[in-house]
N, CA, C and O of each residue as an XYZ file, in Angstrom:
348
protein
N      27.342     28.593      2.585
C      26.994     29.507      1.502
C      27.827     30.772      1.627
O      27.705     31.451      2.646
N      28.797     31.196      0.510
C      29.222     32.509      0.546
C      28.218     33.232      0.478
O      27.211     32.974     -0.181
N      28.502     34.710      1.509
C      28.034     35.674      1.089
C      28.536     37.098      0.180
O      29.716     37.359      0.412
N      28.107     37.717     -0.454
C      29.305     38.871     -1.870
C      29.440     39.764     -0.840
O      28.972     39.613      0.288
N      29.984     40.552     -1.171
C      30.493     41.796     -0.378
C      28.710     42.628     -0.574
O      28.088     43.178      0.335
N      28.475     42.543     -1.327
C      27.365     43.552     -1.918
C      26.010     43.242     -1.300
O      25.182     44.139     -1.132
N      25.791     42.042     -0.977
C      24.879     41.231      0.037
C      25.019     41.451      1.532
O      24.128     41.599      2.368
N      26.110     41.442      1.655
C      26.970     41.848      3.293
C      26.396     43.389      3.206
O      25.367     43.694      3.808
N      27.169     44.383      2.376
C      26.238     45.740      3.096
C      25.016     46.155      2.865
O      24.628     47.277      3.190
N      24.111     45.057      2.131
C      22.786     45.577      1.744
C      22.604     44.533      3.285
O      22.970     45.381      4.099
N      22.391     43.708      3.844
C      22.250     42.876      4.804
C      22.658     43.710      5.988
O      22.044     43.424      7.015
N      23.716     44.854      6.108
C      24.280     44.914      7.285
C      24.742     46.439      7.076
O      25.750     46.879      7.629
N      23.856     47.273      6.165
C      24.088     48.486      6.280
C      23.514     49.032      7.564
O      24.566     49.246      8.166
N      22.699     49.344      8.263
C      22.428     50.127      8.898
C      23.162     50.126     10.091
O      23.561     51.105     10.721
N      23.366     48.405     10.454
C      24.705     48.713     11.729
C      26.699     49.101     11.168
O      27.770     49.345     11.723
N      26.116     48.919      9.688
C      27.613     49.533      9.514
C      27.612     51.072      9.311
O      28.653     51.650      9.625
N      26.286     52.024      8.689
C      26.202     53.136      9.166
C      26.348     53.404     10.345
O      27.222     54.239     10.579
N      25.757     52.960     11.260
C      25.907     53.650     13.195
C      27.129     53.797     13.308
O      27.727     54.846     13.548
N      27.790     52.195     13.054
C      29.404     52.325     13.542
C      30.404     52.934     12.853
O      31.476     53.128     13.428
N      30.255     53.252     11.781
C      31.045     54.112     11.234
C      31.106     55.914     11.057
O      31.996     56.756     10.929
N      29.808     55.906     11.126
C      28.711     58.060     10.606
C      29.948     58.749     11.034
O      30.738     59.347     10.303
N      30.014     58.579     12.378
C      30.927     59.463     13.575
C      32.566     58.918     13.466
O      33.360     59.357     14.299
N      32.893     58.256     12.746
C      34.483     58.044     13.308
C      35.056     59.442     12.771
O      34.457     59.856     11.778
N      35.729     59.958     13.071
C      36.668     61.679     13.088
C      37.896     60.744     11.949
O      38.488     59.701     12.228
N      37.974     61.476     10.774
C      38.886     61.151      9.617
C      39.353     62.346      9.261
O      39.831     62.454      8.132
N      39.305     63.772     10.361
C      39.848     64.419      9.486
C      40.833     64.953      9.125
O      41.079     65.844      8.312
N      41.650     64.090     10.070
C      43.307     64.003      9.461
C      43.634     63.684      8.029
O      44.253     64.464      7.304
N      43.066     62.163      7.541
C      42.633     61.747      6.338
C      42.021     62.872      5.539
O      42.401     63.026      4.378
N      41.101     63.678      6.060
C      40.345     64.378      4.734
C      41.548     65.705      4.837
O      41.514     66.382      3.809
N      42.327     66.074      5.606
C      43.573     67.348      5.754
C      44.592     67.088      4.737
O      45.127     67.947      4.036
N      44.773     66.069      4.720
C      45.817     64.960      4.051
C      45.536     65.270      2.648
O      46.293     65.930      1.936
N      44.388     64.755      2.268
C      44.016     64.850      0.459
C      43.486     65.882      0.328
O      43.202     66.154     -0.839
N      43.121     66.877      1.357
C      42.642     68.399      0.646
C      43.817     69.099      0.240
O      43.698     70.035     -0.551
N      45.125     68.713      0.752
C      46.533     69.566      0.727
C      46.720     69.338     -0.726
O      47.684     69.927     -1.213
N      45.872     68.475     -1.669
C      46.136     68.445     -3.275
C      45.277     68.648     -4.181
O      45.330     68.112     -5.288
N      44.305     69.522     -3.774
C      42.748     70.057     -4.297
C      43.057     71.592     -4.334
O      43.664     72.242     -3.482
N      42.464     72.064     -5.602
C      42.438     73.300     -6.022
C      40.922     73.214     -5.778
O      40.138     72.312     -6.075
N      40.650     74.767     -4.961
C      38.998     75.132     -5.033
C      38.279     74.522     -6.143
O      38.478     74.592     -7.356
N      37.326     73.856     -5.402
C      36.130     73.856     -6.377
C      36.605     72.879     -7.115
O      36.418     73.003     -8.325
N      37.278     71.753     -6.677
C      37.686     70.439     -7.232
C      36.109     70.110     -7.088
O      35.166     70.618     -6.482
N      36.341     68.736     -8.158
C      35.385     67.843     -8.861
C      36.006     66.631     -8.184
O      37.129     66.273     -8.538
N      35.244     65.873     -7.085
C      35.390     64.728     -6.892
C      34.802     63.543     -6.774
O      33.770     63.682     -6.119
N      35.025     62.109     -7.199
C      34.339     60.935     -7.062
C      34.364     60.095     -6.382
O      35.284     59.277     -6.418
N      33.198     60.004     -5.396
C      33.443     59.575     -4.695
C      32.891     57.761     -4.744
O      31.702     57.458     -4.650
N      33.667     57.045     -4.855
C      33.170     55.619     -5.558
C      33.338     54.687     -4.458
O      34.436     54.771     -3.908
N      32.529     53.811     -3.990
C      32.239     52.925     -3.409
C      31.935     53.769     -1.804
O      32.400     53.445     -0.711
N      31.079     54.836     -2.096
C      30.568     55.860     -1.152
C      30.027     55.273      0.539
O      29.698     55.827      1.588
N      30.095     54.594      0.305
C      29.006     53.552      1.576
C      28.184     54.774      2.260
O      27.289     55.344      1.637
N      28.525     55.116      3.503
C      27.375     55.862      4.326
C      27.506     57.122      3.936
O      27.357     57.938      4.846
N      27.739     57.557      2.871
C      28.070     59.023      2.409
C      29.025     59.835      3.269
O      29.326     60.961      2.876
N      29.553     59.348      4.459
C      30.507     60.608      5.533
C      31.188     61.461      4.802
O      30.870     62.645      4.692
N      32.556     60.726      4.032
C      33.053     61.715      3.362
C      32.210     62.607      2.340
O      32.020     63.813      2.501
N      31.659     61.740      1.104
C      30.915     62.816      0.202
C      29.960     63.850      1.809
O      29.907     65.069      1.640
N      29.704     63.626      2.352
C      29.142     64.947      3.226
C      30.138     66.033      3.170
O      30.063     67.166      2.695
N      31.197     65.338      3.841
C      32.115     66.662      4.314
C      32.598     67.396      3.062
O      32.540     68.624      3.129
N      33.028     66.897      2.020
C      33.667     67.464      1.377
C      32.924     68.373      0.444
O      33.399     69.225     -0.306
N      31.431     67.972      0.663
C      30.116     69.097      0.221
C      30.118     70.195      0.764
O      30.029     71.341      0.324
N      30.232     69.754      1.813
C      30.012     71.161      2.930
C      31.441     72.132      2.742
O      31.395     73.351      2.908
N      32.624     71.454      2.396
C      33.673     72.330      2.105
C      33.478     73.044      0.031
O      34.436     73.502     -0.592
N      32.471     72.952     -0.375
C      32.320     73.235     -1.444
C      32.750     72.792     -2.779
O      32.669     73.603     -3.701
N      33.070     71.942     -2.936
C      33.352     70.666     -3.768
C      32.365     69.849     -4.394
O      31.643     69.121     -3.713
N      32.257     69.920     -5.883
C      31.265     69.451     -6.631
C      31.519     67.805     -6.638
O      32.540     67.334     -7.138
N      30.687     67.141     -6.150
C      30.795     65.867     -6.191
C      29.549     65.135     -6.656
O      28.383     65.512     -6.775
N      30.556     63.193     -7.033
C      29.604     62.536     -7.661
C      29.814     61.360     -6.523
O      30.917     61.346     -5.977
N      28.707     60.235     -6.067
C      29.535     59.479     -5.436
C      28.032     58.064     -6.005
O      26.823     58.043     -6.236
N      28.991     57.308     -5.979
C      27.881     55.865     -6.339
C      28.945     54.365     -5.156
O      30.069     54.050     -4.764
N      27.816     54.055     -5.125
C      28.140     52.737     -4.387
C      27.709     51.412     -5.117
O      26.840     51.541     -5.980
N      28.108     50.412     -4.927
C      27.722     48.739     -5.457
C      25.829     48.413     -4.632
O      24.792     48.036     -5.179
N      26.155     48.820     -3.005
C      25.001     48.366     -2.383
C      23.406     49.041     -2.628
O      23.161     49.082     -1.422
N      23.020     49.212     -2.821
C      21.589     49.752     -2.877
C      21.340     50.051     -1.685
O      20.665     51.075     -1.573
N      21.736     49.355     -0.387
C      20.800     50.517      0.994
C      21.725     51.288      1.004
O      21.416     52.479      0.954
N      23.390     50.888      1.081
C      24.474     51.812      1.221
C      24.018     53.063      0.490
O      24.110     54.163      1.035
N      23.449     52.889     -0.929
C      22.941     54.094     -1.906
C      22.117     55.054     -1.123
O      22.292     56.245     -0.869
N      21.079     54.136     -0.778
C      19.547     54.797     -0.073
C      20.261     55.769      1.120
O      19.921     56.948      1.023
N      21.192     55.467      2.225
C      21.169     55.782      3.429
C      22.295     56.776      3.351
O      22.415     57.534      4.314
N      23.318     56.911      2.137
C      24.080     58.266      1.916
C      23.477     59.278      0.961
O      23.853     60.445      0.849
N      22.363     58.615      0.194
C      21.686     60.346     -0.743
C      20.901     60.620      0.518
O      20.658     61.826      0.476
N      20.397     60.122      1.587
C      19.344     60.508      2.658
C      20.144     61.572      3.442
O      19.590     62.564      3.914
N      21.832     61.263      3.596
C      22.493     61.872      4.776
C      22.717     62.901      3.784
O      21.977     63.881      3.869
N      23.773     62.884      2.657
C      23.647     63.583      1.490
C      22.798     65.091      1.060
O      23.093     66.286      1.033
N      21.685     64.323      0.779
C      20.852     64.536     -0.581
C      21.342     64.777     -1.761
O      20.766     65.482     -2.589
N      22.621     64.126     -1.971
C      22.814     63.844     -3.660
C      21.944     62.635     -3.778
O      21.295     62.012     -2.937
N      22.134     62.470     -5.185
C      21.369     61.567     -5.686
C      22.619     60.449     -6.212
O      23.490     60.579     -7.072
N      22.294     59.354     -5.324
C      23.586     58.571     -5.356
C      23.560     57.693     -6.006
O      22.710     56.865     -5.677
N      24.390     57.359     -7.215
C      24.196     56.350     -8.465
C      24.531     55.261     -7.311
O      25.046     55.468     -6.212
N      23.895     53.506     -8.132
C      24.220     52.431     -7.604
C      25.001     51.724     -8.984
O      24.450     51.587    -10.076
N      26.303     51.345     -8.687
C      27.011     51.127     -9.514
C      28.123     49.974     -9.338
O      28.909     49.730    -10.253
């Protein structure tokens, strides 16, 4: 039986949150802030554990972020508290 991608992280979110919360990206997030004017508007789409939409909150950046999975949803508006479309 295949399983969808979307089954896989509703099935296997919470150990793919642990292993991922903490990996250090912020070379990656140095990288794409070098093309953001303050107070950019960003989307963040296929959000999984919310990490990035966190950080880039905390740097003051109005953001939207939605995911496919429904726990993926649940377990980044929790880290969040946006309110994370499932999409």
């Amino acid at each position: 039986m295949k399983i969808s991608t979307v089954d896989f992280y509703n099935k296997n979110a919470q150990e793919f949150y642990k292993n991922t919360i903490n990996v250090d990206m912020s070379e990656h997030y140095r990288r794409f802030e070098e093309y953001l004017p303050p107070e950019s508007r960003i989307l963040d789409a296929g959000c999984g554990s919310g990490r990035e939409s966190l950080y880039f909150l905390t740097k003051g950046y109005n953001l939207r972020a939605f995911d496919a999975s429904a726990e993926m949803v649940r377990l980044s508006s929790e880290l969040t508290g946006l309110s994370v479309k499932q999409g």
